[in-house]
Backbone as a printed PyTorch tensor [residue, N CA C, xyz], in Angstrom:
tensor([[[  0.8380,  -1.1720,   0.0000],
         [  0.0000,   0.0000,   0.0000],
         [  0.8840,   1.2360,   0.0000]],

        [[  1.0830,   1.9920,  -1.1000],
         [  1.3570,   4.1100,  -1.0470],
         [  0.7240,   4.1360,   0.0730]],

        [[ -1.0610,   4.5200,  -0.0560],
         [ -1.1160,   5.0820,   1.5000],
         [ -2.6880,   5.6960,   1.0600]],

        [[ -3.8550,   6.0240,   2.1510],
         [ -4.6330,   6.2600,   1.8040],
         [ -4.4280,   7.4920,   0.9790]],

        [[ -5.7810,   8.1820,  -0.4450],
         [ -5.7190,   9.0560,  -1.4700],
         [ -6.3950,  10.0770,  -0.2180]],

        [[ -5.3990,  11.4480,  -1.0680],
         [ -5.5920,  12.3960,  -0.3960],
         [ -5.6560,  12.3780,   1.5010]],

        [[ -5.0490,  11.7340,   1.9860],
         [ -5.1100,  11.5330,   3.1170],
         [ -4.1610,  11.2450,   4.0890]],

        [[ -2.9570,  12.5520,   3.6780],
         [ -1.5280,  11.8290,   4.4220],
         [ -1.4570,  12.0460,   5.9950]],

        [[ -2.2360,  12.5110,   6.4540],
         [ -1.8210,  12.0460,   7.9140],
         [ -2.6610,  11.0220,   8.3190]],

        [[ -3.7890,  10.1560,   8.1750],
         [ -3.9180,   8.6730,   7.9960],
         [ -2.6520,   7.7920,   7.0500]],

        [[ -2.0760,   8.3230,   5.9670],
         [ -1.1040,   7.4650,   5.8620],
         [  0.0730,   7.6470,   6.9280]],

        [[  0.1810,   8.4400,   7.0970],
         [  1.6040,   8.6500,   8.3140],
         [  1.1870,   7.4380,   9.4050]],

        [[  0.0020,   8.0000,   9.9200],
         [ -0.0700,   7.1040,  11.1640],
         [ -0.2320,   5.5870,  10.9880]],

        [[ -0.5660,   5.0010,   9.2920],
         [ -0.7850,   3.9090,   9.8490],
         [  0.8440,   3.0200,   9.0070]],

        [[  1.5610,   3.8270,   7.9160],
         [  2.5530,   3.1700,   7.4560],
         [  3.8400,   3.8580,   7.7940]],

        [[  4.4570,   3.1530,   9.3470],
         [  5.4610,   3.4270,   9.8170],
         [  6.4850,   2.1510,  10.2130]],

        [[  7.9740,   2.8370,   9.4170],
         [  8.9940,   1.5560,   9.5120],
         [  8.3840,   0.8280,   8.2740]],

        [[  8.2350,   1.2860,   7.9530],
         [  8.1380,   0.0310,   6.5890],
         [  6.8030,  -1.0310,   6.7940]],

        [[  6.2170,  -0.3100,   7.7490],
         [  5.1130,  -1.5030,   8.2040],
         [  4.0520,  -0.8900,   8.1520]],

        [[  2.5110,  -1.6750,   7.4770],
         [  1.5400,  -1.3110,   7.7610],
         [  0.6630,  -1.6390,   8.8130]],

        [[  0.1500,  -0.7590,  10.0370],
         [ -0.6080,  -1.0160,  10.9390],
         [ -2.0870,  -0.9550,  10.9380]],

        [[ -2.3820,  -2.0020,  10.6000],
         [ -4.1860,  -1.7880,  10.4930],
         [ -4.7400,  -1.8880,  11.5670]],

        [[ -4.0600,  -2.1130,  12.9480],
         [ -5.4020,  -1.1070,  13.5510],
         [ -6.0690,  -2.2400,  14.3230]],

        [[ -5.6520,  -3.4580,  13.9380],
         [ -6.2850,  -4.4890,  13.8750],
         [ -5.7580,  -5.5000,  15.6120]],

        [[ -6.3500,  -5.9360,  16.1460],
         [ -5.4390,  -6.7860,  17.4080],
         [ -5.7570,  -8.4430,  17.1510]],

        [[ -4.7340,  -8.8140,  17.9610],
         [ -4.8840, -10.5280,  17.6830],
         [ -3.7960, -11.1270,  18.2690]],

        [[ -3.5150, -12.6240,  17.9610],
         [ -2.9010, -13.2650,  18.6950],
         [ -2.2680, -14.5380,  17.9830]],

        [[ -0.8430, -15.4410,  18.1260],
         [ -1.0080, -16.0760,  17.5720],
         [ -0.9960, -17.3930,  18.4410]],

        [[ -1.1640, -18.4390,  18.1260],
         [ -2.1790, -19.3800,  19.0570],
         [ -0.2730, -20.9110,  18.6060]],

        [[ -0.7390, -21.8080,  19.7740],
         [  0.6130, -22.1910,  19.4480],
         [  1.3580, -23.0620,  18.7800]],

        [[  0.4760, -23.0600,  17.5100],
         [  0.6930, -23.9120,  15.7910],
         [  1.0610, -22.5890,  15.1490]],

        [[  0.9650, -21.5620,  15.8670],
         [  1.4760, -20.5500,  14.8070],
         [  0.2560, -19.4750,  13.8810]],

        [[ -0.9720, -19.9940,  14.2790],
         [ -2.0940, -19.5210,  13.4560],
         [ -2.1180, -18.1760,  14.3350]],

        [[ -2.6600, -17.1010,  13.1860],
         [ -2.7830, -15.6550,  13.8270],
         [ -4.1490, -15.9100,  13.4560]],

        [[ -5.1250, -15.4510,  14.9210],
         [ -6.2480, -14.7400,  15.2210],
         [ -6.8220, -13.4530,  15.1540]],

        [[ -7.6100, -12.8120,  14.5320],
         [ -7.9340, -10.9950,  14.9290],
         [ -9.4620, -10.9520,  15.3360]],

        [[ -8.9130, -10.5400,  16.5720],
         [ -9.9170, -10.6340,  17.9850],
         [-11.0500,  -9.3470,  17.2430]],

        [[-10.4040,  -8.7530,  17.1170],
         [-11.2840,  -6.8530,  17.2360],
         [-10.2460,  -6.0600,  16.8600]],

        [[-10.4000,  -4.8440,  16.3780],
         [-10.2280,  -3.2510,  16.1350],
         [ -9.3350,  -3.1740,  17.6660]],

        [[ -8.6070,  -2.6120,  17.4860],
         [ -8.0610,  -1.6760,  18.7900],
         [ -8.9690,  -0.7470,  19.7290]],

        [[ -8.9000,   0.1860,  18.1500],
         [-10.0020,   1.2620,  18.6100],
         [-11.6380,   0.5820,  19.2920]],

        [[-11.9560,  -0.3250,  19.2010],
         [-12.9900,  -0.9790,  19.5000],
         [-12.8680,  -1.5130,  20.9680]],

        [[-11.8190,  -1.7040,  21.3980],
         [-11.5230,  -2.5540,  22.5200],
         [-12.1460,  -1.6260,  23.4620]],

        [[-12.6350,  -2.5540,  24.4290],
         [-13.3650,  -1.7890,  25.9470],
         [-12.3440,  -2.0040,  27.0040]],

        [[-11.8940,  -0.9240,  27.7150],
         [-10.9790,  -1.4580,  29.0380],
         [-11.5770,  -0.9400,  30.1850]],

        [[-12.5000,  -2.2490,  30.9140],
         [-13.1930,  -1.6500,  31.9520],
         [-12.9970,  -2.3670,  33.1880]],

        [[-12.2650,  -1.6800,  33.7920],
         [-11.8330,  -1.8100,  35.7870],
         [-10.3280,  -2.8020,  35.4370]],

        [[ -9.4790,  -2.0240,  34.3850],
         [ -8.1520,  -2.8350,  34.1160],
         [ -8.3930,  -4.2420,  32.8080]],

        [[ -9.1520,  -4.4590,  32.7030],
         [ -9.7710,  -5.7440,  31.9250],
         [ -9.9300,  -5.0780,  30.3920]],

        [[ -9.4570,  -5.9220,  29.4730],
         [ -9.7730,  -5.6590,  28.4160],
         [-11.2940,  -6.1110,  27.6830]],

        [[-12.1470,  -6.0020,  26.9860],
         [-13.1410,  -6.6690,  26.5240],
         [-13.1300,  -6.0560,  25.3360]],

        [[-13.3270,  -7.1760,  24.2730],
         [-13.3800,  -7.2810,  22.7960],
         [-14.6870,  -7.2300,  22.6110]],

        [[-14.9470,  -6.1980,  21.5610],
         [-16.5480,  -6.3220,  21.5710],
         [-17.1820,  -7.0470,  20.0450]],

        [[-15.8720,  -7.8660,  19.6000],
         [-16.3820,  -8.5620,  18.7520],
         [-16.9030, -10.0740,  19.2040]],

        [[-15.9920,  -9.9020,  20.5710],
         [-16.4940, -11.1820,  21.4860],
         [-18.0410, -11.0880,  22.6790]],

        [[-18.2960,  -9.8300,  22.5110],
         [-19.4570,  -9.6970,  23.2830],
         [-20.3600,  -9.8090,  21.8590]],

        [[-20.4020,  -9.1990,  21.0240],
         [-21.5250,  -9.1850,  19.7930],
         [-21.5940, -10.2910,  19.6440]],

        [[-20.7790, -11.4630,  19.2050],
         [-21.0970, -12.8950,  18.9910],
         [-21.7370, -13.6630,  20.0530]],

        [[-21.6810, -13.2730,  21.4190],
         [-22.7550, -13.6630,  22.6610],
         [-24.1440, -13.1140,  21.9990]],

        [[-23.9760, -11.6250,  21.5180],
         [-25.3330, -11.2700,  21.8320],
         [-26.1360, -12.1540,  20.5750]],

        [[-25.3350, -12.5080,  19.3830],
         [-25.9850, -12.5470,  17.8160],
         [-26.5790, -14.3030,  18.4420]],

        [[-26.1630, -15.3370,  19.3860],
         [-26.5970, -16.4160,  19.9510],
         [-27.9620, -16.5850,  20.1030]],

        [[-28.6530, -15.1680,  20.6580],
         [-29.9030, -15.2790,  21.3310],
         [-30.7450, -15.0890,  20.1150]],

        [[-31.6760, -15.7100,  20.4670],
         [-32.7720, -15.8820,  19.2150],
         [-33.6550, -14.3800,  18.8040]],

        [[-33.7630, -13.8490,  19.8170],
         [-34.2610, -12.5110,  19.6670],
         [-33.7500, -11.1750,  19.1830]],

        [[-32.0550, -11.4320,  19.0740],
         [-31.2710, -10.2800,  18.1230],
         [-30.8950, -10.9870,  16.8370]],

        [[-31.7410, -10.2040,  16.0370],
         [-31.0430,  -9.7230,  14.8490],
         [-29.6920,  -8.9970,  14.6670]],

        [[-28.9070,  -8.3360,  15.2480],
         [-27.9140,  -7.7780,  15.1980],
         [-27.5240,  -6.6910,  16.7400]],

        [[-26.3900,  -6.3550,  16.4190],
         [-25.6150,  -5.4190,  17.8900],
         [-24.5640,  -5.1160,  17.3960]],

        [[-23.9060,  -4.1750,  18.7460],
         [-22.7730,  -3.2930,  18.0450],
         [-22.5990,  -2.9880,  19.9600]],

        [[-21.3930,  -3.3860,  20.2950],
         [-20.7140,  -3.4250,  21.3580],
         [-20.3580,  -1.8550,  21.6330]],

        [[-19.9120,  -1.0810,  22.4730],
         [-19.4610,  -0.2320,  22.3000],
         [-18.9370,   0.4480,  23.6570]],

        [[-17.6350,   1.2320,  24.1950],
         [-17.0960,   1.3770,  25.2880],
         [-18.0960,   2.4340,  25.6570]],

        [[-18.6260,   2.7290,  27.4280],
         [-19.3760,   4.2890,  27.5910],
         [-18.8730,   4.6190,  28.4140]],

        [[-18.2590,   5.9640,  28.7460],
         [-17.3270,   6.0050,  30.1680],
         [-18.4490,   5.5940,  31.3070]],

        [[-17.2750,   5.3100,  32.1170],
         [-17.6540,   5.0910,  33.6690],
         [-16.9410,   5.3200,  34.7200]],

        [[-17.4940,   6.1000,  35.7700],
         [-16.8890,   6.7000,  36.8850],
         [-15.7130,   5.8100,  37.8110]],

        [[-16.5520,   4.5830,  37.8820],
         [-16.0940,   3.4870,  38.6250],
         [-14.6850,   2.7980,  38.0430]],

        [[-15.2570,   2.1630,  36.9870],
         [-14.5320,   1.2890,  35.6370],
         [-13.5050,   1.7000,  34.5770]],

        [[-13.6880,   3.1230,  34.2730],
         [-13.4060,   3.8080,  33.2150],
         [-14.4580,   4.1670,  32.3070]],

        [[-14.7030,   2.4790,  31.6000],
         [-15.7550,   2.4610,  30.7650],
         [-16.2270,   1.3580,  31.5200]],

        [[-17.6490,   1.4410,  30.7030],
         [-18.5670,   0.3020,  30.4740],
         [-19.0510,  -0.4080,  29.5300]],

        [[-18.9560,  -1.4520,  29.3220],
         [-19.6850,  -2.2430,  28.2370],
         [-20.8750,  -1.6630,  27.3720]],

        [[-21.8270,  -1.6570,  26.6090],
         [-22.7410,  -0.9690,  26.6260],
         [-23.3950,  -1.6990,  24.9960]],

        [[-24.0930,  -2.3940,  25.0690],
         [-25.1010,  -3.1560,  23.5920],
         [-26.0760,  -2.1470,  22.7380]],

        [[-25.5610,  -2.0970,  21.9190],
         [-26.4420,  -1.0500,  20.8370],
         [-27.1180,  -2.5200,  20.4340]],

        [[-28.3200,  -2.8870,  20.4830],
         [-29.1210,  -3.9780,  19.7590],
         [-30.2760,  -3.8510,  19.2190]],

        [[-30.6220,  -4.3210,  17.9210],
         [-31.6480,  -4.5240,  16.6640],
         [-32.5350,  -6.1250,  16.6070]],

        [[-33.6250,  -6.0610,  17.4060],
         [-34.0910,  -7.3510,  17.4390],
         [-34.7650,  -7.6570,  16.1550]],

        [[-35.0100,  -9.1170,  16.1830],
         [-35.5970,  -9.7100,  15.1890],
         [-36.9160,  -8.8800,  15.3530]],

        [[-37.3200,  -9.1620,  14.0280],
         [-38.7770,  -8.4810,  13.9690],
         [-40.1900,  -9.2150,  14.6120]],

        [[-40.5400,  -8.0770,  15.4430],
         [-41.8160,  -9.1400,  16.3090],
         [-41.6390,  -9.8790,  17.7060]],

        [[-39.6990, -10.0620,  18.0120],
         [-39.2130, -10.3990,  19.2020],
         [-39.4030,  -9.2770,  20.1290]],

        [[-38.8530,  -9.4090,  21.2520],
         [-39.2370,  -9.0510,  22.3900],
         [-37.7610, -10.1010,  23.1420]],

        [[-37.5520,  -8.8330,  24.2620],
         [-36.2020,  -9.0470,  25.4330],
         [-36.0930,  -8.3060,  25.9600]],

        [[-35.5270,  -8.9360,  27.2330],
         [-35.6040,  -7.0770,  28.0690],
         [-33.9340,  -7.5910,  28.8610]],

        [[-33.4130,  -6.7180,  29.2850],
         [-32.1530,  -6.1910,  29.3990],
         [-31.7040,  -7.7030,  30.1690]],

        [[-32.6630,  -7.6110,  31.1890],
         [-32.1270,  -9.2840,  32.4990],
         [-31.9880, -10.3520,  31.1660]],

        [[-33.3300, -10.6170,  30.6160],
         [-32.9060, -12.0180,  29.7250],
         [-31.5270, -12.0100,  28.6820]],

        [[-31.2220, -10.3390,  28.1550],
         [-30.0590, -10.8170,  27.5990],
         [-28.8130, -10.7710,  28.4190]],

        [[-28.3330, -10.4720,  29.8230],
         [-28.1940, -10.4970,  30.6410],
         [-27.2610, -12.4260,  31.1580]],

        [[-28.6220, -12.6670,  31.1780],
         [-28.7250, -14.0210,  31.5660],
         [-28.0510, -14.8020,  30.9340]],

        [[-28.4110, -14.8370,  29.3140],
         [-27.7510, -15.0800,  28.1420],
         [-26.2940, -14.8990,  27.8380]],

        [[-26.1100, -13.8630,  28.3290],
         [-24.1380, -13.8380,  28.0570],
         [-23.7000, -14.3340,  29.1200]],

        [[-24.7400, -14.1380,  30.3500],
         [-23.6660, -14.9590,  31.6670],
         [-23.1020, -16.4800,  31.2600]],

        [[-24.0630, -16.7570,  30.3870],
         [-23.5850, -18.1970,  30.6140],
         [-22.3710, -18.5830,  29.0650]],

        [[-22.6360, -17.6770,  28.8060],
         [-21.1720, -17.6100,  27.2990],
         [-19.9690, -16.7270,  27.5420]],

        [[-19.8180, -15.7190,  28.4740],
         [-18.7600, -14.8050,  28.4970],
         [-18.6940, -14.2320,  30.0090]],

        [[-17.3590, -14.0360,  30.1590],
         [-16.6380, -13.7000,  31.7230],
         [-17.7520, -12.6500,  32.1140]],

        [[-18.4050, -12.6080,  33.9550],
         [-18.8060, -11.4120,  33.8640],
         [-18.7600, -10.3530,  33.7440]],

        [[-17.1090,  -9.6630,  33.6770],
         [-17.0190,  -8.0100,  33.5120],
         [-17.4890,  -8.0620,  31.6650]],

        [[-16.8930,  -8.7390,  30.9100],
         [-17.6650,  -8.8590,  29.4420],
         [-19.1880,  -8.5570,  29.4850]],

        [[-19.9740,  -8.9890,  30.1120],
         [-21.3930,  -8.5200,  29.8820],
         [-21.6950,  -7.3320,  30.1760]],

        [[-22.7010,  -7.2130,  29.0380],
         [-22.7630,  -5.1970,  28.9260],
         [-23.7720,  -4.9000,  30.3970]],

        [[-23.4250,  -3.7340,  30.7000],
         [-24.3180,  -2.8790,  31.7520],
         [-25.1100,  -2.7570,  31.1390]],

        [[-25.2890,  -1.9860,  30.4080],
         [-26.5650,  -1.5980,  29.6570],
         [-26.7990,  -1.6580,  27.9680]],

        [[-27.9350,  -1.7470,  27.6650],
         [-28.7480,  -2.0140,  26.5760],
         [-29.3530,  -1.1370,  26.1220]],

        [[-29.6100,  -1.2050,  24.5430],
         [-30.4260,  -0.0480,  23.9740],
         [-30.5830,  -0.7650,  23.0920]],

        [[-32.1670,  -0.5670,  22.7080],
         [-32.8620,  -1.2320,  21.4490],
         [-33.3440,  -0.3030,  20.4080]],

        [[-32.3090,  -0.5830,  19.2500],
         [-32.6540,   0.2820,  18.3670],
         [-33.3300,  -0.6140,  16.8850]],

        [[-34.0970,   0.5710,  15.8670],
         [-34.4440,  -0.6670,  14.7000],
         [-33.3310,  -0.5820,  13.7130]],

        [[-32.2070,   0.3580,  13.6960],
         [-31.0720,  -0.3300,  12.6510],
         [-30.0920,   0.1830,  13.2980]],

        [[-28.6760,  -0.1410,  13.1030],
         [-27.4800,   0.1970,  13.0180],
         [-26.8680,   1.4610,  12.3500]],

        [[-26.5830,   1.9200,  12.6320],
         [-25.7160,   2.8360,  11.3150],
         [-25.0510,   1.9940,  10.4420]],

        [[-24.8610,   2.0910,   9.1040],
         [-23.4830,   1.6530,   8.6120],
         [-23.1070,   2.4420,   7.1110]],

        [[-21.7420,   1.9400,   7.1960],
         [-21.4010,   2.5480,   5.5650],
         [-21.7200,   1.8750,   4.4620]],

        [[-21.4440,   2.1230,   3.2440],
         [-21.7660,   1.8300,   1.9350],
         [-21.3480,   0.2490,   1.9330]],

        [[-20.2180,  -0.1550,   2.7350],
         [-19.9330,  -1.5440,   2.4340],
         [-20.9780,  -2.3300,   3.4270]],

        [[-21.4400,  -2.0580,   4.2000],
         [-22.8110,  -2.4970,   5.5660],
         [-22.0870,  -2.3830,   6.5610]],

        [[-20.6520,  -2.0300,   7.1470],
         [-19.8070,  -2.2220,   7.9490],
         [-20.6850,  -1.2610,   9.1920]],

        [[-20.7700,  -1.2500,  10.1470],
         [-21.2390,  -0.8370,  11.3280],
         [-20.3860,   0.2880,  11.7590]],

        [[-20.9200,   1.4830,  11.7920],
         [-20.2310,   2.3160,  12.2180],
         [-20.2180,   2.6140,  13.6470]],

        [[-19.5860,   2.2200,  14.7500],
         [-19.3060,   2.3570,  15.6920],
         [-19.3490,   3.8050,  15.9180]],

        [[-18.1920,   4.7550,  15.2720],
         [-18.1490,   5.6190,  16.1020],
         [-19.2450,   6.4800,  15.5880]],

        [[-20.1040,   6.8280,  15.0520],
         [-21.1540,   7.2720,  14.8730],
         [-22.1480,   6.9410,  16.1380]],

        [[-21.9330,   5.5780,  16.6890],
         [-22.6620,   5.1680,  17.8760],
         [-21.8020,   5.5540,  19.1190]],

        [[-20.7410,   5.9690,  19.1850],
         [-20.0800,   6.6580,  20.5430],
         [-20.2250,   8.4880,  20.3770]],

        [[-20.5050,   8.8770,  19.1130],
         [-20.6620,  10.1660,  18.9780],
         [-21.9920,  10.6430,  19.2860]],

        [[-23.0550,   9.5610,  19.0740],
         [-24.2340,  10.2030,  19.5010],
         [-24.4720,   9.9170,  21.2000]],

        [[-23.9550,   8.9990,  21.9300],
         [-23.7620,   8.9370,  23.2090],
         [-22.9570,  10.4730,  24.0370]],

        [[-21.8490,  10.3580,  23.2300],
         [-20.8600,  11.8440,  23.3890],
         [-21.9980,  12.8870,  23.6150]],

        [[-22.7530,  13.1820,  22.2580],
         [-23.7460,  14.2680,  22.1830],
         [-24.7650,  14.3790,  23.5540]],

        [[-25.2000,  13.4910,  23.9040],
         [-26.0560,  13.5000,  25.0070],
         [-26.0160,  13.2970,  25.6530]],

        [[-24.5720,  12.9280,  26.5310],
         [-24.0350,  12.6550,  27.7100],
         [-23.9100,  13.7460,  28.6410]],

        [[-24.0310,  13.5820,  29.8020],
         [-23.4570,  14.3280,  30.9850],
         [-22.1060,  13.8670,  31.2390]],

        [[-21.5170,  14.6720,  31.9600],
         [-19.8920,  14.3480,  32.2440],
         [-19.3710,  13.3830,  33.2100]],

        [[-18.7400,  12.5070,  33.3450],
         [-18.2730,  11.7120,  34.2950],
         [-18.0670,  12.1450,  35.4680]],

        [[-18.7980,  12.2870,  36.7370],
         [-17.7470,  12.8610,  38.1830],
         [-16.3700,  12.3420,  38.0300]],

        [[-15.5960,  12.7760,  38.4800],
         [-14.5630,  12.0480,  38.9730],
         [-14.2060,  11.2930,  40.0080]],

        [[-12.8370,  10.6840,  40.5730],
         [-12.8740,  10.0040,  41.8130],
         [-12.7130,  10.8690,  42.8630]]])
């Protein structure tokens, strides 16, 4: 890759040393296979703990009643952040925060399960269907009150 068009300080930041950084996190497992967990930028770090919210969305996409979700970090006084489920149910379903709740307890660590829930009828996304996250932390931003501090 030159580097994104018209866009050299996204190319600066992501092609440095001769290397391209996408941004991307993962792991390699011990045959040697590389994994990509989640986005960086995506990652939740709440009370020291990391949480992947490509690993909470695949809890939530389990339950029969979502059609889709979108993980997303929300500050928190306590934690830093908090977990927090942007979710799109199937059409005609019905869930309320405890049952999905219940549902990740039994698939993912408890600091992984989101505090809170919001039921929306679509996602944002771009032209490719990709989910725009930060469109969903910007409208939280917009209507947020400020964190106390400690």
């Amino acid at each position: 890759m030159l580097g994104y068009w018209n866009k050299p300080e996204e190319t600066q930041a992501a092609l440095r040393d001769g290397w391209m950084h996408t941004g991307d996190a993962g792991y390699l497992d011990a045959d040697g296979y590389r994994f990509v967990v989640d986005r960086i930028k995506d990652m939740i770090v709440t009370g020291g703990e990391n949480v992947y919210s490509a690993e909470v969305e695949n809890a939530l996409s389990k339950h029969p009643s979502v059609a889709a979700s979108a993980v997303i970090g929300l500050p928190d006084a306590t934690f830093g952040e908090k977990v927090h489920a942007v979710v799109v149910l199937v059409p005609g379903a019905a869930v309320s925060d405890d049952e999905l709740h219940a549902h990740c307890k039994e698939l993912i660590a408890g600091y992984k399960i989101p505090r809170s829930y919001e039921f929306v009828e679509a996602l944002p996304v771009n032209g490719a269907g990709k989910v725009l996250k930060r469109d969903l932390r910007a409208a939280h931003e917009a209507r947020a009150e400020p964190v106390p501090g400690p």
